[in-house]
Each structure stands twice: as C-alpha cells, then as structure tokens.
N, CA, C and O atoms as a MOPAC input file, in Angstrom:
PM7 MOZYME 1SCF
protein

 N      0.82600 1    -1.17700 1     0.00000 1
 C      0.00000 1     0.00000 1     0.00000 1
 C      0.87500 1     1.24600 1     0.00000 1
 O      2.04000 1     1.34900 1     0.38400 1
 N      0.26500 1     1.94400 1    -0.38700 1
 C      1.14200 1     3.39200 1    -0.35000 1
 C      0.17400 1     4.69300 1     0.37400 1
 O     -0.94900 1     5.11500 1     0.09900 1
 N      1.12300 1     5.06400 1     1.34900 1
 C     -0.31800 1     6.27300 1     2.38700 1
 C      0.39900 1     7.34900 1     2.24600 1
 O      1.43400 1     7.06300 1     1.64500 1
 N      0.32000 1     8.76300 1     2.59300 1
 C      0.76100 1    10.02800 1     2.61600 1
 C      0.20300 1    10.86300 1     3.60200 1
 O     -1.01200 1    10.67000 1     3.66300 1
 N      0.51600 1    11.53300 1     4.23200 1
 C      0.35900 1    12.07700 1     5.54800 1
 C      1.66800 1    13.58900 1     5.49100 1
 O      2.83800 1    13.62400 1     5.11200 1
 N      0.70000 1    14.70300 1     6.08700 1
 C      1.36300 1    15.86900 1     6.34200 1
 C      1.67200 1    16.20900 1     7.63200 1
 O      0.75700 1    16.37300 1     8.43900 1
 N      2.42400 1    16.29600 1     7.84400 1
 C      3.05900 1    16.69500 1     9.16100 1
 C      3.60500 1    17.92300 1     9.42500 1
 O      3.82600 1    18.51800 1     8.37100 1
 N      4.00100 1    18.72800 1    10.68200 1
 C      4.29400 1    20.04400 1    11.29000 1
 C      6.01100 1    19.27800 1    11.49600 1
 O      6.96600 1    19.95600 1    11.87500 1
 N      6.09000 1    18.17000 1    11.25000 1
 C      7.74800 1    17.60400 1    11.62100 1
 C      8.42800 1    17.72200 1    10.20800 1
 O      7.87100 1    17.74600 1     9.11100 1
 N     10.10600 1    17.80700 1    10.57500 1
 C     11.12300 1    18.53400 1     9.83100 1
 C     10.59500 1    16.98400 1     9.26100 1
 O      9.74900 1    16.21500 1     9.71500 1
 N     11.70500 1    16.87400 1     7.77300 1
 C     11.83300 1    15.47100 1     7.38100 1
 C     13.12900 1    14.45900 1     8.41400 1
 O     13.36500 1    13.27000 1     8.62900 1
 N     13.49300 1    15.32600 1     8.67300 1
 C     14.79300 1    14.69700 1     9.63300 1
 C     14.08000 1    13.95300 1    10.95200 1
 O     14.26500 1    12.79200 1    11.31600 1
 N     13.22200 1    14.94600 1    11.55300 1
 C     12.45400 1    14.53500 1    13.08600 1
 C     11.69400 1    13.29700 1    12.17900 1
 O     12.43200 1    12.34400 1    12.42900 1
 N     11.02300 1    12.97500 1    11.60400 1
 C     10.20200 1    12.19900 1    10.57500 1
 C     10.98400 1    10.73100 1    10.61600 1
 O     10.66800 1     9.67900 1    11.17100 1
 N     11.90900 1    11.02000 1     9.95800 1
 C     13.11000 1     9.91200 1     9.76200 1
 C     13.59700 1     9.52600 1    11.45700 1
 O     13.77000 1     8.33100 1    11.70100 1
 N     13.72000 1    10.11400 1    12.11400 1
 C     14.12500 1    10.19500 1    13.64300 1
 C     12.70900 1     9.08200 1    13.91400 1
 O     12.99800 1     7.90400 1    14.12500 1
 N     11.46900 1     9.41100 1    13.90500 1
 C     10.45700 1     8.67800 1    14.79100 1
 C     10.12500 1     7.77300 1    13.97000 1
 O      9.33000 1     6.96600 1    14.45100 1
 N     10.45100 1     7.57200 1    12.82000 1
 C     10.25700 1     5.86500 1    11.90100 1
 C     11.31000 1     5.16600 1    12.34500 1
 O     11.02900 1     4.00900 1    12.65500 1
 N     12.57100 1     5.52500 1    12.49600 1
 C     13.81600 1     4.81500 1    13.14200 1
 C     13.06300 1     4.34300 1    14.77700 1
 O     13.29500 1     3.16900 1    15.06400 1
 N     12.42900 1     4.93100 1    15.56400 1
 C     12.30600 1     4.45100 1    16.95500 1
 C     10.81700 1     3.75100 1    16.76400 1
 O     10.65400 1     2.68900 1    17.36300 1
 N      9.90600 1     4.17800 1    16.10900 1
 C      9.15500 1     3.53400 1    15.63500 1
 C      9.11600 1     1.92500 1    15.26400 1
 O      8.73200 1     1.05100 1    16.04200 1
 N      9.73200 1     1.64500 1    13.51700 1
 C      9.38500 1     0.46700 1    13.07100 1
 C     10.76500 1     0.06400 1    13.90000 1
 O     10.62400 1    -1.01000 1    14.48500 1
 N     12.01600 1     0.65400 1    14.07900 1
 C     13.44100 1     0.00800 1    13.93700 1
 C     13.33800 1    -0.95300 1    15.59000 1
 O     12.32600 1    -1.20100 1    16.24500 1
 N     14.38700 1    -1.22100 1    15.80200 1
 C     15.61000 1    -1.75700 1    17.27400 1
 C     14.47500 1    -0.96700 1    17.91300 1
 O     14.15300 1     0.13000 1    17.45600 1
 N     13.73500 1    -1.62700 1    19.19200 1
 C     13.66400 1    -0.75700 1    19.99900 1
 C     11.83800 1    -0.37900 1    20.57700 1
 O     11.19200 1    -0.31300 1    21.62300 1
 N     11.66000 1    -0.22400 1    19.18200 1
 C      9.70100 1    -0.75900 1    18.33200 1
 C      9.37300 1    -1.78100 1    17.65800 1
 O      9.16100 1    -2.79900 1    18.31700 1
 N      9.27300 1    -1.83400 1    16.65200 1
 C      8.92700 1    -3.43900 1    16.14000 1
 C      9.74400 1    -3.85500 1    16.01900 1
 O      9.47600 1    -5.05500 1    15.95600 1
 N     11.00800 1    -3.69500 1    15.89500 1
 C     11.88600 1    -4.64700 1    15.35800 1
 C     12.46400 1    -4.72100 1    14.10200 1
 O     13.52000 1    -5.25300 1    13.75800 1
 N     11.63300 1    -4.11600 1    13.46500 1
 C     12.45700 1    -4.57200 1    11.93900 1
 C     13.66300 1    -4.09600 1    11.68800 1
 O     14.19800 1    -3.40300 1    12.55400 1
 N     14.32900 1    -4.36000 1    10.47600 1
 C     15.70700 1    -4.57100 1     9.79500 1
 C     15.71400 1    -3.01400 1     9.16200 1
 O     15.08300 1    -2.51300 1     8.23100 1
 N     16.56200 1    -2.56200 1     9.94800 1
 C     16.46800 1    -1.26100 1     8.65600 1
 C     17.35200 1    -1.58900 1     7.61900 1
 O     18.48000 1    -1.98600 1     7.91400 1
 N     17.04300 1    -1.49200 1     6.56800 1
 C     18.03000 1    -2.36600 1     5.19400 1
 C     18.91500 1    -0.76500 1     4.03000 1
 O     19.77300 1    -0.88400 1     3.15500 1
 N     18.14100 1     0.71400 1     4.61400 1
 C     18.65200 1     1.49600 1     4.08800 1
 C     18.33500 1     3.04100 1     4.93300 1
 O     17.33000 1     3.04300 1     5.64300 1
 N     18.94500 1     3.99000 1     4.88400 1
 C     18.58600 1     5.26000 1     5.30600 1
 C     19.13100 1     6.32200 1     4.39300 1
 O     19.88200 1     6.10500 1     3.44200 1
 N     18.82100 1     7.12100 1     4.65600 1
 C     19.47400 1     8.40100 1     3.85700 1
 C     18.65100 1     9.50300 1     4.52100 1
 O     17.80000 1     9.09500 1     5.31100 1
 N     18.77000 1    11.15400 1     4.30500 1
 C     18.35000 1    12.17800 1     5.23000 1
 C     17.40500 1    12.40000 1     4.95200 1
 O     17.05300 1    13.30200 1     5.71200 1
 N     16.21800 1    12.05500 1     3.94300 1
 C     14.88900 1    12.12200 1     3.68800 1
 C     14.24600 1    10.79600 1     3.73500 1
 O     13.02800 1    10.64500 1     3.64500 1
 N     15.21800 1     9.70100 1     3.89800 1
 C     14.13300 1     8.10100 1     3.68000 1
 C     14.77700 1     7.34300 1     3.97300 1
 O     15.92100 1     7.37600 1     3.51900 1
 N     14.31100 1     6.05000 1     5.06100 1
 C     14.12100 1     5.08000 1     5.54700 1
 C     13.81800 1     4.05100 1     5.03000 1
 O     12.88200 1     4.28100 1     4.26400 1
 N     14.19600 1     2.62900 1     5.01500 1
 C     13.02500 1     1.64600 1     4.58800 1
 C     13.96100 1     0.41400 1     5.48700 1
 O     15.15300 1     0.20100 1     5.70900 1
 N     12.81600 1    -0.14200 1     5.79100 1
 C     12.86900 1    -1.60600 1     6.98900 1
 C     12.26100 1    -3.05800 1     6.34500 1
 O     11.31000 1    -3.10000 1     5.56400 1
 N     12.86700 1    -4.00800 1     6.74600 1
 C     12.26400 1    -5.32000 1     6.19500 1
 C     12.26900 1    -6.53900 1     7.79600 1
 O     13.02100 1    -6.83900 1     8.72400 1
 N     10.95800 1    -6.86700 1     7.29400 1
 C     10.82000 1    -8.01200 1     8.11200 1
 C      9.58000 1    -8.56100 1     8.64400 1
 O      8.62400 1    -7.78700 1     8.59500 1
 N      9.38100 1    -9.64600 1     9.11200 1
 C      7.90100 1   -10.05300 1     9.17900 1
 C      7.15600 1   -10.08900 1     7.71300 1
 O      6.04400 1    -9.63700 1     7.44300 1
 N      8.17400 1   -10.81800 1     6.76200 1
 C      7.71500 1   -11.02700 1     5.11000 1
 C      7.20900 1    -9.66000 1     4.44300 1
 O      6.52300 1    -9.57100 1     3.42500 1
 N      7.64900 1    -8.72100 1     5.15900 1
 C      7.18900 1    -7.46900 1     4.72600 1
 C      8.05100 1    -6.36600 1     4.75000 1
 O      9.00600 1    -6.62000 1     5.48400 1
 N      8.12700 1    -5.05700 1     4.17100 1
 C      8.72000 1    -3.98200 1     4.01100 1
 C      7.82800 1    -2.56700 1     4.45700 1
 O      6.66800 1    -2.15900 1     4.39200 1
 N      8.80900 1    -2.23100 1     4.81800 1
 C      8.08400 1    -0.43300 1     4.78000 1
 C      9.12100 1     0.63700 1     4.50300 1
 O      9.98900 1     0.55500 1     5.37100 1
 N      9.32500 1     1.40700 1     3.81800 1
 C      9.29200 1     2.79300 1     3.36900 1
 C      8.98900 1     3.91100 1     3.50800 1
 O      8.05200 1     4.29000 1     2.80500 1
 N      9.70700 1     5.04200 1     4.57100 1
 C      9.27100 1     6.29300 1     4.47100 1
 C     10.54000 1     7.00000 1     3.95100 1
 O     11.75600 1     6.82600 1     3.87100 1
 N      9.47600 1     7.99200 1     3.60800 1
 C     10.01400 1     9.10800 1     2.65600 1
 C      9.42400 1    10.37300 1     2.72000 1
 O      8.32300 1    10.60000 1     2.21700 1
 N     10.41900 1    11.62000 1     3.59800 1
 C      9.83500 1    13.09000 1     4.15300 1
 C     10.33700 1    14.01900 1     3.54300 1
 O     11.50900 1    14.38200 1     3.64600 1
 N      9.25200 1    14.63200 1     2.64400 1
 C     10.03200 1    15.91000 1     1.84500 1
 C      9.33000 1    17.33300 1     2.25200 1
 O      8.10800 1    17.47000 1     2.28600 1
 N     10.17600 1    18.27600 1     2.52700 1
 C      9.61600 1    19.33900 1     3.16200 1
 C      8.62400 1    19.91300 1     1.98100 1
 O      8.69300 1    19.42400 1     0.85400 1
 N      7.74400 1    20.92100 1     2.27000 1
 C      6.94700 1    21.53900 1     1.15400 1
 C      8.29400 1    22.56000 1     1.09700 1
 O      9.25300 1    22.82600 1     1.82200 1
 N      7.70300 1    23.00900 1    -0.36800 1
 C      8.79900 1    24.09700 1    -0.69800 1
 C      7.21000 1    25.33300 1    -0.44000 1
 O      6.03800 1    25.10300 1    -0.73900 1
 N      7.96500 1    26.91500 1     0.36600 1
 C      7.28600 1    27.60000 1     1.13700 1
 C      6.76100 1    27.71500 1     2.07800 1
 O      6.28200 1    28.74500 1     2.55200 1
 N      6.77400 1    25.89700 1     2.80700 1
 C      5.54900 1    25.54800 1     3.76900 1
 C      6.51600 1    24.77300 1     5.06400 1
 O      7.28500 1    23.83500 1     4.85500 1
 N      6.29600 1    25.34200 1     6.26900 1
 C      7.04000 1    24.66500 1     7.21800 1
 C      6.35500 1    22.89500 1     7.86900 1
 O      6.28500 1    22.39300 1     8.99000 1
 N      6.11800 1    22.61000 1     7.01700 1
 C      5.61100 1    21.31600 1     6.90600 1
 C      5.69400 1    20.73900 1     5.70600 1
 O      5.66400 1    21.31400 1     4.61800 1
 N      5.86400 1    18.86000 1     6.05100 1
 C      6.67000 1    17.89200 1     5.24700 1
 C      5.55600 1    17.21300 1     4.71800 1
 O      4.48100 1    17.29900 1     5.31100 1
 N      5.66600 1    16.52000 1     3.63800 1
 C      4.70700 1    15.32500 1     3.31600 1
 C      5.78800 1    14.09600 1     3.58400 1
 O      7.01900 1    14.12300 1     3.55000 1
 N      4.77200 1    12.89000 1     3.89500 1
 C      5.71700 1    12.02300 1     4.15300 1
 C      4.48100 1    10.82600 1     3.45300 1
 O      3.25200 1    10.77200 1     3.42800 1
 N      5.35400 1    10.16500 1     3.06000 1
 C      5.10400 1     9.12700 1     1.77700 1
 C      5.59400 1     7.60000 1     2.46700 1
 O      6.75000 1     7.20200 1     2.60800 1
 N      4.29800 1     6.88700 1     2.84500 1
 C      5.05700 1     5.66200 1     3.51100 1
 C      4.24500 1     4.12200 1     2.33600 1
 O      3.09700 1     3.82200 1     2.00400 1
 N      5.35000 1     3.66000 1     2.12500 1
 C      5.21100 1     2.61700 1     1.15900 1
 C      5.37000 1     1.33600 1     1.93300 1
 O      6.43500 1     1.09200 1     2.50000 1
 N      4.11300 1     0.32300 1     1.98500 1
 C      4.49000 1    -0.98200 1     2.75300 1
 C      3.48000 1    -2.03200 1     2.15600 1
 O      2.61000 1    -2.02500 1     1.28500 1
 N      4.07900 1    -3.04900 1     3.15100 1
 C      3.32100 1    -4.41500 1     2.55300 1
 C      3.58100 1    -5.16600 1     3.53400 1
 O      4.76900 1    -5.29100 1     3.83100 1
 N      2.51400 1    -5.91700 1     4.36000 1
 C      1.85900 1    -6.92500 1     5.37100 1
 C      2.53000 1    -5.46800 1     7.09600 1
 O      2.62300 1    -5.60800 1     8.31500 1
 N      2.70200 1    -4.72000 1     6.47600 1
 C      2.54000 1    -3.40900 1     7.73900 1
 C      1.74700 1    -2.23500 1     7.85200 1
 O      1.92900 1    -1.15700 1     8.41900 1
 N      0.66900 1    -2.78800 1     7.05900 1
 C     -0.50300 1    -1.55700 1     6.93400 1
 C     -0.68700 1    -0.90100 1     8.08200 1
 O     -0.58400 1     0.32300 1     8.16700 1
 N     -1.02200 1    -1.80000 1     9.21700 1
 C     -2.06400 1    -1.19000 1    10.82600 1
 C     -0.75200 1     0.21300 1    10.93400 1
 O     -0.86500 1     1.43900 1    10.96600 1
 N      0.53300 1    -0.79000 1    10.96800 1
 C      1.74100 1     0.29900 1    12.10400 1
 C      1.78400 1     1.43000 1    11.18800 1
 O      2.00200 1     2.60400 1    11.48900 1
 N      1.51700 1     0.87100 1     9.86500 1
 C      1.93400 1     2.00700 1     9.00900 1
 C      0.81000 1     3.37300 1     9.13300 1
 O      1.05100 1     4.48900 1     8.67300 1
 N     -0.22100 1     3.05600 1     9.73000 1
 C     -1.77600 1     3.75600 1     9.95900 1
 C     -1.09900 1     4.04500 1    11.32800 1
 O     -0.90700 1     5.23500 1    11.57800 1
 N     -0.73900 1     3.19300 1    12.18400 1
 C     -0.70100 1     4.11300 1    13.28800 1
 C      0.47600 1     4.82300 1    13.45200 1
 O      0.36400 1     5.61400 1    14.38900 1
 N      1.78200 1     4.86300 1    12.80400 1
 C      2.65800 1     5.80300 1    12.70100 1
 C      2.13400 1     7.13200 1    12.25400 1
 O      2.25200 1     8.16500 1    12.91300 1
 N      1.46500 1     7.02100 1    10.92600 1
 C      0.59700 1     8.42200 1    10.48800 1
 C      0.55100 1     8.90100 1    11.30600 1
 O      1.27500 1     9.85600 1    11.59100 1
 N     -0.88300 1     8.11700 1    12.45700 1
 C     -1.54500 1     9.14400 1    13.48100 1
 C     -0.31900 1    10.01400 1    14.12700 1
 O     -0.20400 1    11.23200 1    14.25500 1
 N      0.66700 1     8.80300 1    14.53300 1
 C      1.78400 1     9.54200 1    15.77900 1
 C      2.07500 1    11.22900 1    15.28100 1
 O      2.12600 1    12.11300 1    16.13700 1
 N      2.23000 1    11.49200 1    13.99700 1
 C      2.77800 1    12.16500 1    13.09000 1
 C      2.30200 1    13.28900 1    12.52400 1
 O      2.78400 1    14.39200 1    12.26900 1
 N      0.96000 1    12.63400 1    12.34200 1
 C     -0.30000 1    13.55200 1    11.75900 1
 C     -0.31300 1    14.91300 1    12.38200 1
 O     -0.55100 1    14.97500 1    13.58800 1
 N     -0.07100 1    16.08700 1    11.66100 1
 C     -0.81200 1    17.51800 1    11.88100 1
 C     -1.97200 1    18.27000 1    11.57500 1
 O     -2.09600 1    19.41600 1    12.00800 1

C-alpha cells in the first residue's frame, strides 16, 4: 500500500520517529537502508518505506510511507505524526 500524511515535523524529526518507531527498539524490523529524507525496513515477510520531503514555502513535510503486510503500524505511525 502506499499512504501520505502531512506533518508540522522537519523530514529529519520524521526519519528520527520511523527509526524508533518500526526500527531496534519498536517493532523490530531490519532497517536495510537510510538516507536524510528516507528510511526503509524489512521483516515479518514485509517492508516499509518512508520518505519526508519538506513543502517548498511551507514549514511542513509530506511524508510518503510505502508498505506491505505493515498496513495497521503504518496507519498508526501516520496518526503519531499527523498535523
């Protein structure tokens, strides 16, 4: 599935609470890549993907989360996030 959600968080803070979120610590999963706008984790036969890009003019990010068999966390990370 692929969800999108706007947030009042930098893309960095974004990337910060998917790391404590899905990673070591929260569910568990494998983080398999990072970089300063995007994340992505594997495990439990499944993947997830975020990705936080600031608006250009707007002190708020869209964040773009791509997954498969992690829908719920991926719904309830939104909420955590949601502005």
């Amino acid at each position: 599935m692929n969800y999108s959600v706007n947030t009042k968080l930098t893309p960095k803070k974004v990337i910060e609470g998917a790391l404590k979120y899905f990673g070591e610590g929260g569910l568990g999963l494998e983080m398999t890549s990072q970089g300063s706008d995007c994340v992505t984790f594997q495990g439990g036969g499944g993947h997830v993907e975020v990705i936080a890009c600031q608006k250009e003019g707007e002190k708020r990010s869209e964040v773009q989360i791509l997954t498969r068999e992690w829908d719920y966390q991926a719904k309830e990370f939104m909420g955590k996030i949601k502005s």
